[in-house]
DRENVEX-15657 format. One record per residue: residue in three letters; x negated, z, y of N, C-alpha, C in turn. Coordinates in pm, 1 decimal. Atoms other than C-alpha are relative to their C-alpha. Example, Ala and Ser with C-alpha at 12.3 -4.5 7.8 and 13.67 -1.06 7.14 Angstrom:
BEGIN
Ala, -89.0, 0.0, -119.0, -1230.0, 780.0, -450.0, -90.0, 0.0, 120.0 $
Ser, 82.0, -6.0, -119.0, -1367.0, 714.0, -106.0, 77.0, 73.0, 109.0 $
// end
This chain:
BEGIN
Unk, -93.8, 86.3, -68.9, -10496.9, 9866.9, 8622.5, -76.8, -97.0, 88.3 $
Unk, 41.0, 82.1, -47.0, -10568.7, 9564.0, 8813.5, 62.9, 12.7, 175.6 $
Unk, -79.5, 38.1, -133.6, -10485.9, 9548.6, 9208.9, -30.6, -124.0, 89.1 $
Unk, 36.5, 84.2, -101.0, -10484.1, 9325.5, 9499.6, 7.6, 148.3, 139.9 $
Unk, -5.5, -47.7, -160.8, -10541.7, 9505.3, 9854.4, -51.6, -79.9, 52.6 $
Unk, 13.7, 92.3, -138.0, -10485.6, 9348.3, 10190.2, -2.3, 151.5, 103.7 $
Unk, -8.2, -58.6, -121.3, -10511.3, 9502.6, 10517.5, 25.2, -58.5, 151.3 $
Unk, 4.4, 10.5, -110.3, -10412.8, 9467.9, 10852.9, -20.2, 103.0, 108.4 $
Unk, 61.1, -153.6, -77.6, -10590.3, 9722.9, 11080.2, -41.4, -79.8, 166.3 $
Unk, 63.0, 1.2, -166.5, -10735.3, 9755.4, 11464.6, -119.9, -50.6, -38.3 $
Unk, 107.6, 39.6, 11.7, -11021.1, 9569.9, 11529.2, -106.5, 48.1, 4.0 $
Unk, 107.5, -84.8, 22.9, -11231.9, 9868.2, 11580.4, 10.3, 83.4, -131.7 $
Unk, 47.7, -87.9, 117.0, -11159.0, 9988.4, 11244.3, -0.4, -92.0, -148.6 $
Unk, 27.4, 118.6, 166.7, -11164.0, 9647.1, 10992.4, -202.6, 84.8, -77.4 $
Unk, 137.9, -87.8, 76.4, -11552.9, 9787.4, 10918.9, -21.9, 38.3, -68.4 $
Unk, 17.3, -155.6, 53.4, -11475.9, 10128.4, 10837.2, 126.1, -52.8, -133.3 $
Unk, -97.3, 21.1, 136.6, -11171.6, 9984.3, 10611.0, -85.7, -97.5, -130.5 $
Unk, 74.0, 82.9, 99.7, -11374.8, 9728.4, 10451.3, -102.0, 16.3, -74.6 $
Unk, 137.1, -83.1, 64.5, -11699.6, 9932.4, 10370.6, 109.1, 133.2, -87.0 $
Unk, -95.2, -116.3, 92.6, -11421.6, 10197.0, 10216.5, 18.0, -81.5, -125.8 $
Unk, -41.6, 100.5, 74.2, -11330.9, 9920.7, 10011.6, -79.6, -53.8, -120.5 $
Unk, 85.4, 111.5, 37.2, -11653.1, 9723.3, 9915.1, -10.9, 135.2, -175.8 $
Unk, 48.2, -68.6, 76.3, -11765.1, 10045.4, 9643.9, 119.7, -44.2, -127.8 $
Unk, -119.2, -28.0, 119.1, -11426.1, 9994.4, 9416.3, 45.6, -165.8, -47.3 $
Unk, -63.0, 97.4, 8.0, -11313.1, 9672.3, 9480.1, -67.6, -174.8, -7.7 $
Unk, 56.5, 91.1, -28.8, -11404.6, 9292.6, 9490.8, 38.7, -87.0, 103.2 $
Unk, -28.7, 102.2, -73.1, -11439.1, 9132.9, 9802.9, 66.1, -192.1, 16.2 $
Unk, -28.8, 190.7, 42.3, -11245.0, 8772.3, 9819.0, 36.6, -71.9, 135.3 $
Unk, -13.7, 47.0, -77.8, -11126.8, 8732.5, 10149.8, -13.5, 125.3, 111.0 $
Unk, 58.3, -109.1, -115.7, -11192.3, 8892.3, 10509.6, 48.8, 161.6, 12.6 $
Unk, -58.5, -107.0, -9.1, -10913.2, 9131.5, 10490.3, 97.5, 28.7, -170.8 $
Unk, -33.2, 22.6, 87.2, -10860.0, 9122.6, 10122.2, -88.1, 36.5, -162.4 $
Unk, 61.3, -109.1, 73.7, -10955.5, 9317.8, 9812.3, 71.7, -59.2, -170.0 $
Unk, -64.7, 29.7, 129.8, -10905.2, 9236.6, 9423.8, -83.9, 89.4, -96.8 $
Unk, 95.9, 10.4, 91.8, -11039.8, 9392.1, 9108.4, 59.1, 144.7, -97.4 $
Unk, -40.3, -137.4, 114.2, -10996.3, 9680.6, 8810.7, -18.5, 102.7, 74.6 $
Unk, 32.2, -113.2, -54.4, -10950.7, 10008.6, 8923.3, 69.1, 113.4, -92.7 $
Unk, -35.0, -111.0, 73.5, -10887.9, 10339.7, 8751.9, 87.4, 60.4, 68.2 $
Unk, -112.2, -25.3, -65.8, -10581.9, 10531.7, 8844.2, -73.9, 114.4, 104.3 $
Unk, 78.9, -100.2, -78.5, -10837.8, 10838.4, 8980.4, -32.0, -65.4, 102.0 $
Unk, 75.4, 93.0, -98.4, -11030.3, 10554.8, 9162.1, 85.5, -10.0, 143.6 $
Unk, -72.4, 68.0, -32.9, -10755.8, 10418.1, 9293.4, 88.9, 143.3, 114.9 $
Unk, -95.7, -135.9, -55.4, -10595.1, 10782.9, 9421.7, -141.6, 32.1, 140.1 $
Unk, 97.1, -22.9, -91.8, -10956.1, 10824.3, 9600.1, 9.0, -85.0, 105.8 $
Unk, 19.3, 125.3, -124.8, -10933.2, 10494.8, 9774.7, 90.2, 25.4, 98.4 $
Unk, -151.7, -40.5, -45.6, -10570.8, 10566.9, 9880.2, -31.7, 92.6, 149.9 $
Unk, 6.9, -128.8, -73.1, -10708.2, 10925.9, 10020.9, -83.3, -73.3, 118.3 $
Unk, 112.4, -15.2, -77.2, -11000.7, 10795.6, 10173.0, 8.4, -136.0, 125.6 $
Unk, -75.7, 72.6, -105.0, -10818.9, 10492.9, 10394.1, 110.1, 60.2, 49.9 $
Unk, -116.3, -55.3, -69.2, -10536.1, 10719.9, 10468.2, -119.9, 61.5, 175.0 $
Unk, 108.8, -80.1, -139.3, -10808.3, 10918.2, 10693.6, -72.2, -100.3, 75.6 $
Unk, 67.7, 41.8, -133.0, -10950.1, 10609.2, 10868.6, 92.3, -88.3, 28.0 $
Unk, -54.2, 48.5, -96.7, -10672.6, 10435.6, 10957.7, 141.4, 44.7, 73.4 $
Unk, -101.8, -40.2, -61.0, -10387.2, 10476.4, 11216.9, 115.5, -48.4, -40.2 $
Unk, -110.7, 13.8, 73.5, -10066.6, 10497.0, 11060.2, 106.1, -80.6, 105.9 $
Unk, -117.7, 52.6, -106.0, -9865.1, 10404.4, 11369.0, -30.0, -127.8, 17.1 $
Unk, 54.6, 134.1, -41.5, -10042.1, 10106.7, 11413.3, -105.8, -132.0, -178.1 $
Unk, 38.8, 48.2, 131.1, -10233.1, 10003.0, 11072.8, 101.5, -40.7, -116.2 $
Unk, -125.2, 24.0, 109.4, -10105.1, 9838.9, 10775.8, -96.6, 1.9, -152.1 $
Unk, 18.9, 6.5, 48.6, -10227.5, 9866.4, 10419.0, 53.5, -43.8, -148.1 $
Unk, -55.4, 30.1, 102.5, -10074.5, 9688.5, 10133.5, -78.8, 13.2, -169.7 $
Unk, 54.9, -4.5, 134.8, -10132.9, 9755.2, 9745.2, 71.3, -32.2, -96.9 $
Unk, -113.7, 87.3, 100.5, -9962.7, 9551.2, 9474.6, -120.6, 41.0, -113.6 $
Unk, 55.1, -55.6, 119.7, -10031.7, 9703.2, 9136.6, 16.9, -65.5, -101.5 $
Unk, -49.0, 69.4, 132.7, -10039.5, 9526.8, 8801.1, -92.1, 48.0, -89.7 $
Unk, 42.4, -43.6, 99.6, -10124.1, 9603.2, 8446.8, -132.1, -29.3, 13.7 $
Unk, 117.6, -2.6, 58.1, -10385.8, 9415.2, 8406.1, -66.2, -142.6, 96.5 $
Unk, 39.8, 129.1, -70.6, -10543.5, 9073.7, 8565.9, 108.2, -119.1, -63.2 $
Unk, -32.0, 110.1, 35.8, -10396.4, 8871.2, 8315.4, 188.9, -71.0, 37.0 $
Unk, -100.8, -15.9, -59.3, -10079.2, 8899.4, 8462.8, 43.3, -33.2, 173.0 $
Unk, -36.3, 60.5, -84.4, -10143.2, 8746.2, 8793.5, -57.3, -152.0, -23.5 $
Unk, 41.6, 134.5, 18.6, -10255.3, 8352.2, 8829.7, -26.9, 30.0, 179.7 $
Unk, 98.7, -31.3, -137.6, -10472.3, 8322.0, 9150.1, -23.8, -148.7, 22.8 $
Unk, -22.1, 155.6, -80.3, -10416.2, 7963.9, 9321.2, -60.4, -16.2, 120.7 $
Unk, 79.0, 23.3, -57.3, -10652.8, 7873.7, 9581.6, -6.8, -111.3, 59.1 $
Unk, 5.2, 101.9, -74.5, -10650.4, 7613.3, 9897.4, -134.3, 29.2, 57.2 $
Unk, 134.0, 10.1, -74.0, -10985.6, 7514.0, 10043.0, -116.7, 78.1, -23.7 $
Unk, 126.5, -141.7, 64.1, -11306.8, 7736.4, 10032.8, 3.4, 121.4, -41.4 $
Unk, -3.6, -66.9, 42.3, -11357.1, 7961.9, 9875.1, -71.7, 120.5, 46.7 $
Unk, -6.4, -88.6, -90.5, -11406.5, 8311.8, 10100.0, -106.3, 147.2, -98.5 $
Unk, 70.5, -113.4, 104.6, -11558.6, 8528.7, 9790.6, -112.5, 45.0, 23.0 $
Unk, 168.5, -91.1, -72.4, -11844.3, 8766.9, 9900.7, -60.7, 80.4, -102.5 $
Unk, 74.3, -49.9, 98.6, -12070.1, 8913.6, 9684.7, -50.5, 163.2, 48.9 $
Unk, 5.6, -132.6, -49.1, -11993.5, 9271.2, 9848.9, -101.5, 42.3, 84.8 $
Unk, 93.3, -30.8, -130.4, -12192.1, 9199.7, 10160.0, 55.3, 131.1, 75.2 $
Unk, 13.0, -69.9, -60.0, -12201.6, 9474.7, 10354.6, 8.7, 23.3, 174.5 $
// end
């Protein structure tokens, strides 16, 4: 399956969400995540941001689709894409 993840988290924990992130996913924007993932993968990632962020206060969005070819990806100004800096 193909996803997008966003996040909106505390500023002491964008880091720890984003280094959770970088191993599965492809960085594109600051708080923003795209790329193939396996449904296992995808159950790990789930687990393993449930435990670092605060539910009362954190937000984590995940929009699921078959496949890539099924979204169209439209783009204003620069382009934010990181090559899974660290």
């Amino acid at each position: 399956m193909w996803i997008i993840l966003c996040y909106d988290v505390g500023k002491n924990r964008v880091d720890q969400i984003r280094k959770t992130c970088v191993p599965y996913l492809r960085w594109i924007q600051n708080s923003v995540f795209i790329g193939e993932i396996t449904n296992g993968n995808l159950t790990i990632l789930m687990d393993k941001l449930k435990q670092k962020i605060e539910s009362s206060e954190d937000s984590v969005q995940i929009f699921v689709l078959r496949d890539q070819k099924l979204a169209k990806r439209l783009s204003l100004g620069i382009s934010k894409e990181f090559n899974n800096i660290i």
